[in-house]
C-alpha positions in Angstrom: 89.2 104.7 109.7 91.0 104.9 113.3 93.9 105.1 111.8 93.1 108.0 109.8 91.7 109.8 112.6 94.8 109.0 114.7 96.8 111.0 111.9 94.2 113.7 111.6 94.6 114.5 115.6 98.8 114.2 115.4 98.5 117.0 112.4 96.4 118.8 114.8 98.5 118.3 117.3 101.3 119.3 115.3 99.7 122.3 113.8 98.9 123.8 117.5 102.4 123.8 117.7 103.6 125.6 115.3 101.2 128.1 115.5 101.3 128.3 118.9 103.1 126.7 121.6 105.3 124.6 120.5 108.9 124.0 121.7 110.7 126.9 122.4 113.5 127.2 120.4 112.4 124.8 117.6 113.6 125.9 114.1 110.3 125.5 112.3 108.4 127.3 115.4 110.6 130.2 115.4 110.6 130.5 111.3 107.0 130.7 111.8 106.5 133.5 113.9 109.1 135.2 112.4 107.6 134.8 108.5 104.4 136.0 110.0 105.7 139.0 111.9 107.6 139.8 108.2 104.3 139.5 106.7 102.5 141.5 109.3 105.5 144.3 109.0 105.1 144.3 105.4 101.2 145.3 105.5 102.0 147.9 107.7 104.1 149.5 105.4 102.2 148.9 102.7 98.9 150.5 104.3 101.5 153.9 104.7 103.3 153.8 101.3 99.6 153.4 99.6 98.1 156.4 100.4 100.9 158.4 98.4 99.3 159.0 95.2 103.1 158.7 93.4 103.6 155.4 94.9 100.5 153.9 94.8 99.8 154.9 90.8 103.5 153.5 90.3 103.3 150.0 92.2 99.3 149.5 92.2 99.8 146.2 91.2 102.0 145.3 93.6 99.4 146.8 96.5 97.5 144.5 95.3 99.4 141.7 95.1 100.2 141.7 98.5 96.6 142.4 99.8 95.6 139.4 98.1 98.7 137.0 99.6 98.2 138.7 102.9 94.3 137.9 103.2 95.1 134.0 101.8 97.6 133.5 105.0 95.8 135.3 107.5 92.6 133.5 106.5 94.2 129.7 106.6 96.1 131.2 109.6 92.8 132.3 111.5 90.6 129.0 110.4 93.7 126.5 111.3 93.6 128.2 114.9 89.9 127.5 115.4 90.8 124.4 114.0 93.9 123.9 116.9 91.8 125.5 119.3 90.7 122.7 121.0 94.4 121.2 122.0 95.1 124.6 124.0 95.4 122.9 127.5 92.7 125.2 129.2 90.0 124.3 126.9 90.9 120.4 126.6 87.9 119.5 128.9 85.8 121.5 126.7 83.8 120.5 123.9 85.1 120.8 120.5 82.5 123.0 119.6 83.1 124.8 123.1 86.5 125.6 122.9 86.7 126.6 119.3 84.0 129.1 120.2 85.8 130.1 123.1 88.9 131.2 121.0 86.4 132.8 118.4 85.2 135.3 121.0 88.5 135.8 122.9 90.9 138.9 122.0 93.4 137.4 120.0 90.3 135.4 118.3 88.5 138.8 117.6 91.8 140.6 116.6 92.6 137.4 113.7 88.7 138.1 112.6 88.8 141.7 112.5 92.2 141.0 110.3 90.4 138.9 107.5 86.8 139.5 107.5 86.3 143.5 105.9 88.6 142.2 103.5 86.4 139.4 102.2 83.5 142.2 102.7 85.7 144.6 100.5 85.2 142.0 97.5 80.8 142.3 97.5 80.6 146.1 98.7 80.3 149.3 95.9 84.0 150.4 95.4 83.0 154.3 97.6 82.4 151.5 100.8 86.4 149.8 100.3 87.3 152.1 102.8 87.2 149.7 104.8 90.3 148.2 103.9 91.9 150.8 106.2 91.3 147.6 108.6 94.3 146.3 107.9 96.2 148.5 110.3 94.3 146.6 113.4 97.0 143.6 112.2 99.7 145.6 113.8 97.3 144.0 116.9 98.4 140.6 115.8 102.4 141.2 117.2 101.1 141.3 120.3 100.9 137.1 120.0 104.6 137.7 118.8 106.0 140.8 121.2 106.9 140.1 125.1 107.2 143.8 124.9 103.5 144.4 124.0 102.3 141.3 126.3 103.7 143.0 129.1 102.8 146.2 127.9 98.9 145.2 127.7 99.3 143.2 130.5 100.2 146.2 132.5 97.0 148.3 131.2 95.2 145.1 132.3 96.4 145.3 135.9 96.1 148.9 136.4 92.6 148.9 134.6 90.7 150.2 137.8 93.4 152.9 138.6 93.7 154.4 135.1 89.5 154.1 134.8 90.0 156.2 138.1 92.2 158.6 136.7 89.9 158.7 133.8 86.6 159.5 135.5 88.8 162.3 137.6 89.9 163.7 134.2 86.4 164.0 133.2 85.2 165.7 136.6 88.2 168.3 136.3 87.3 168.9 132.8 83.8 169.9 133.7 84.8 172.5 136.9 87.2 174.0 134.6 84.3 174.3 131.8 81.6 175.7 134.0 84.0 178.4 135.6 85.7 179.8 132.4 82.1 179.3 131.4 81.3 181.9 134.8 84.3 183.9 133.5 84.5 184.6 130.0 80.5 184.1 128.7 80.0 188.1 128.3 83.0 188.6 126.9 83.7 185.7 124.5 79.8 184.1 123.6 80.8 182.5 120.5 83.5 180.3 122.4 82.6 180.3 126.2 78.8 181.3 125.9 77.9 177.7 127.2 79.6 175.1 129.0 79.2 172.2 126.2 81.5 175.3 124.4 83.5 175.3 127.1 84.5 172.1 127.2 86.9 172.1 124.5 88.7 174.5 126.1 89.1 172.8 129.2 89.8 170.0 127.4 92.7 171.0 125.2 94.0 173.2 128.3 94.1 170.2 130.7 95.6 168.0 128.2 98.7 170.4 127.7 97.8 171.1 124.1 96.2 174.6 124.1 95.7 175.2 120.4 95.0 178.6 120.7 91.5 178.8 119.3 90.2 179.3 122.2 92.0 182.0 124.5 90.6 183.4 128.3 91.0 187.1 128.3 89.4 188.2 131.1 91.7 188.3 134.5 89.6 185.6 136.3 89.5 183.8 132.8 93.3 184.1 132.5 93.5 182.5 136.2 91.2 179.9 135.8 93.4 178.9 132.9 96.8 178.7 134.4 95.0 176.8 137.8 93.4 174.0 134.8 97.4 173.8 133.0 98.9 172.9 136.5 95.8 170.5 137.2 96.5 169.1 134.1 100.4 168.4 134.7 99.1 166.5 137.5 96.5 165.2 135.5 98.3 163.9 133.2 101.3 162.5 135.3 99.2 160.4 137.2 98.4 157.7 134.4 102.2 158.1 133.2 103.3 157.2 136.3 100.6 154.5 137.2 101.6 152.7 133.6 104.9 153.1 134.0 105.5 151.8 137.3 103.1 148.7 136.1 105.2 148.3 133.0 108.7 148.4 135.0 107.4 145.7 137.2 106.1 143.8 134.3 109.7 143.9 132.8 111.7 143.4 135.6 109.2 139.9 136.7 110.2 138.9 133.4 113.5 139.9 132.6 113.3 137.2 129.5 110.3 135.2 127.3 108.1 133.5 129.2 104.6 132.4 127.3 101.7 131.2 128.2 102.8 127.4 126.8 105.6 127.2 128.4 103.6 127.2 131.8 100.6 125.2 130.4 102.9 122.6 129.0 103.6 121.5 132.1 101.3 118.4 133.4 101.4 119.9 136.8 99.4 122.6 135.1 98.3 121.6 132.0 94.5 121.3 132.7 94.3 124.1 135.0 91.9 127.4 133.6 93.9 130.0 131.3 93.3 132.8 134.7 95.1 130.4 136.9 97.9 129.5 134.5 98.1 133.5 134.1 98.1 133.4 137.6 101.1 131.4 138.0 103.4 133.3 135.3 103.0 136.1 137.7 104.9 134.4 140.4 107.6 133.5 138.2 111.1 135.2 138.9 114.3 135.0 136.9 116.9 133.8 137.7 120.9 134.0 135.3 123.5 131.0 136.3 126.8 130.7 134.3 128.3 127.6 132.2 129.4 125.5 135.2 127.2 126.6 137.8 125.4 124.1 139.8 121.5 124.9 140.4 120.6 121.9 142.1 122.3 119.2 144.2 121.4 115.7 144.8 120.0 115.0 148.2 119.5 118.8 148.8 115.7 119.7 149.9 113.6 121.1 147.3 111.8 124.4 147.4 111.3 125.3 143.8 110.7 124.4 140.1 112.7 125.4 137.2 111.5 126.3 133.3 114.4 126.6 131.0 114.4 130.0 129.0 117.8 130.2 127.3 120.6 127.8 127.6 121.1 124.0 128.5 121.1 122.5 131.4 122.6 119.0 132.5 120.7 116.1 134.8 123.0 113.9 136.2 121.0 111.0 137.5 122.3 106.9 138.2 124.4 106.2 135.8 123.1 108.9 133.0 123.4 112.7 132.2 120.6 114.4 130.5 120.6 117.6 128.6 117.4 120.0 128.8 117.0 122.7 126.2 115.0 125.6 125.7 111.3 124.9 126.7 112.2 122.1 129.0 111.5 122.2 133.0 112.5 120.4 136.0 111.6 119.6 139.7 107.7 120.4 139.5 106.7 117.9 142.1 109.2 120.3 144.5 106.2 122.8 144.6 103.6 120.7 146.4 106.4 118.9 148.6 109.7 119.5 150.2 111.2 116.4 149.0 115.1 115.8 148.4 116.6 116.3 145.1 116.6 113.0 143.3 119.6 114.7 140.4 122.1 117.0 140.2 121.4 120.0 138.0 124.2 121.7 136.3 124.2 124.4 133.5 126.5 123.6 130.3 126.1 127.2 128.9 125.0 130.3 130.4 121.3 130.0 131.1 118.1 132.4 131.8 116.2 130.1 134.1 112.5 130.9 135.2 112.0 129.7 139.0 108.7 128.9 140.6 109.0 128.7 144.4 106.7 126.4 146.3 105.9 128.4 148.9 104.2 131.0 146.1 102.2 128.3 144.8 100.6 127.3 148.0 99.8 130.6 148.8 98.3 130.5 145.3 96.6 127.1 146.0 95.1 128.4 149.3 93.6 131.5 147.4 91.7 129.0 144.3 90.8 125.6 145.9 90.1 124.7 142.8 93.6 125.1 141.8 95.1 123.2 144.9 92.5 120.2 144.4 93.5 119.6 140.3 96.8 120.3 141.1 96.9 117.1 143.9 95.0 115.1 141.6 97.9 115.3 139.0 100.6 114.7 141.6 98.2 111.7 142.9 97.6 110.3 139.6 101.4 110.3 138.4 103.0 109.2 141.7 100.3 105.9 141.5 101.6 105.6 138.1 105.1 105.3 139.1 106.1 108.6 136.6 107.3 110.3 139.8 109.6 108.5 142.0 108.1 108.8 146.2 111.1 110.1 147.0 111.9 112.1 144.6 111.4 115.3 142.7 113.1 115.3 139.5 112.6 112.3 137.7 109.4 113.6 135.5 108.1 113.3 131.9 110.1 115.7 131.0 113.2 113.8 131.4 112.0 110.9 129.5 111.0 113.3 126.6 114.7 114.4 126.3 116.2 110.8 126.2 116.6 111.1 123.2 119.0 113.9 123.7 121.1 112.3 126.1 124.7 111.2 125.7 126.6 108.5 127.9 
């Protein structure tokens, strides 16, 4: 009986993996994703090709042939995370119950529900209710799990929330002044289209958004005013988001000039139990860094200030006697961040490598911001220096060197 729960958590374990975070670079990972994102692709398509009566009469069967595969794997997909859910390293201290409710109600959660479930619906409703299935283009949602673009994307939205709701509520407030005075303007005139400001509103709205259908024209002189004061309000209008999700997105590009996910912070032990806000927390401090085949990144006996991740390229350790070779995925020199230690190993880049560099001087600033951060954070370090993983001295000699023994050569 243990021994067949020992096996069900490695398949769990080895599930969460390939769905989510597992080793970057890993063949079966990356087939994964990229079957899924086909799959994902190919709905889309399909929801645009369907609603042209030639195509959709010609290949009806094949409509529905996909449908059907498409709502088999997204289902498994969506009930093997909740199964998973519970190795994501934020909710480990959670309750199995707890965390897989936790990824239930979360975005992504919601997103992989809203994917599958009107589908299932679609089977028990009267066939005039299956519009529903237009549903299926919220799984264009689902490539945000897949696209840095549309992480950094969203995550720039996130972080200018409060401005653009700003812009938003100023939009709104503009909208009604230009309403109530075209309103003031243009009521005796034109009653059937400006006789009251709820009628008036689609006027200013259209006008401030640089539309202007037409429909509705000012032809008063004080209506034709007011009308060319809203259009350059609404340039400004207008630029003002543009601008504010633009300059967010730039930086969010330009932090991360490469892929950088969420597991490849929380996969750290340094980090692995710390809340999903902190570990977002930390990816924002993250800056790139490009060194060439050949190029030293570290030196023995030089003090340490920062930790690597590895996001392209490999990278050699030369410790006593041994060299070791770090992929994709793999980091180095995490106890640097809490400690100005020496370098225990020389670091060396075989090929050209995209590195990821957290300074330590960002995450005490961090730590000083979230105790709660700096005390689980010191725990860890406490915990694996007692153990002997991490040499006193030392900086580099961590887990994740013995993990890549096995790719070491003499």
């Amino acid at each position: 009986m243990r021994a067949h729960a020992k096996r069900a958590l490695e398949l769990r374990r080895r599930v969460y993996e390939l769905l989510e975070h597992g080793p970057l670079g890993e063949f079966r990972v990356r087939l994964t994703n990229w079957l899924l994102i086909l799959l994902i692709v190919v709905n889309l398509v399909a929801v645009a090709l369907e609603t042209v009566p030639r195509i959709e009469s010609a290949y009806r069967s094949v409509f529905i042939a996909i449908e059907i595969f498409s709502l088999v794997v997204f289902t498994v997909e969506y009930l093997l995370r909740i199964w998973v859910a519970v190795e994501h390293a934020p909710r480990r201290h959670l309750s199995a119950k707890r965390a897989r409710w936790e990824y239930i109600k979360s975005p992504a959660g919601l997103i992989d529900l809203i994917s599958v479930l009107p589908f299932w619906l679609a089977f028990f409703t009267p066939t005039e209710f299956r519009v529903i299935l237009v549903f299926r283009i919220v799984r264009f949602l689902k490539l945000a799990r897949y696209s840095p673009a549309l992480r950094s994307l969203l995550d720039a939205l996130a972080a200018e929330r409060r401005a653009l709701f700003g812009c938003l509520v100023i939009m709104v407030g503009m909208a009604f002044v230009a309403a109530a005075l075209i309103h003031v303007a243009e009521r005796s005139v034109q009653p059937d289209k400006f006789g009251t400001i709820p009628d008036s509103m689609w006027w200013a709205i259209v006008t401030l958004g640089q539309i202007g259908y037409g429909d509705a024209v000012p032809i008063t002189t004080w209506g034709r005013l007011i009308g060319v004061m809203t259009i350059f309000v609404g340039l400004v209008m207008i630029a003002l988001p543009i601008g504010i999700v633009a300059t967010a997105f730039s930086e969010q590009v330009h932090r991360r000039a490469f892929i950088v996910t969420f597991g490849m912070v929380a996969r750290v032990p340094l980090f692995a139990e710390l809340a999903a806000s902190h570990i977002a927390d930390i990816m924002r401090l993250l800056r790139s860094q490009t060194v060439d085949a050949g190029e030293v990144i570290v030196r023995v006996g030089e003090p340490a200030h920062s930790m690597y991740f590895i996001a392209r390229g490999e990278i050699d350790i030369a410790l006593k006697g041994r060299h070791i070779k770090l992929g994709v995925g793999h980091f180095f020199g995490e106890i640097a961040v809490l400690r100005r230690s020496r370098r225990s190993a020389t670091a060396t880049a075989l090929t050209r490598a995209d590195l990821l560099v957290l300074d330590g001087a960002d995450l005490h600033r961090l730590m000083e911001q979230e105790p709660l951060v700096a005390e689980r954070i010191h725990a860890v370090v406490r915990e694996r220096i007692g153990a002997d993983i991490v040499s006193r001295k030392g900086d580099i000699v961590t887990e994740e060197i013995e993990q890549a023994r096995e790719q070491s050569w003499p």
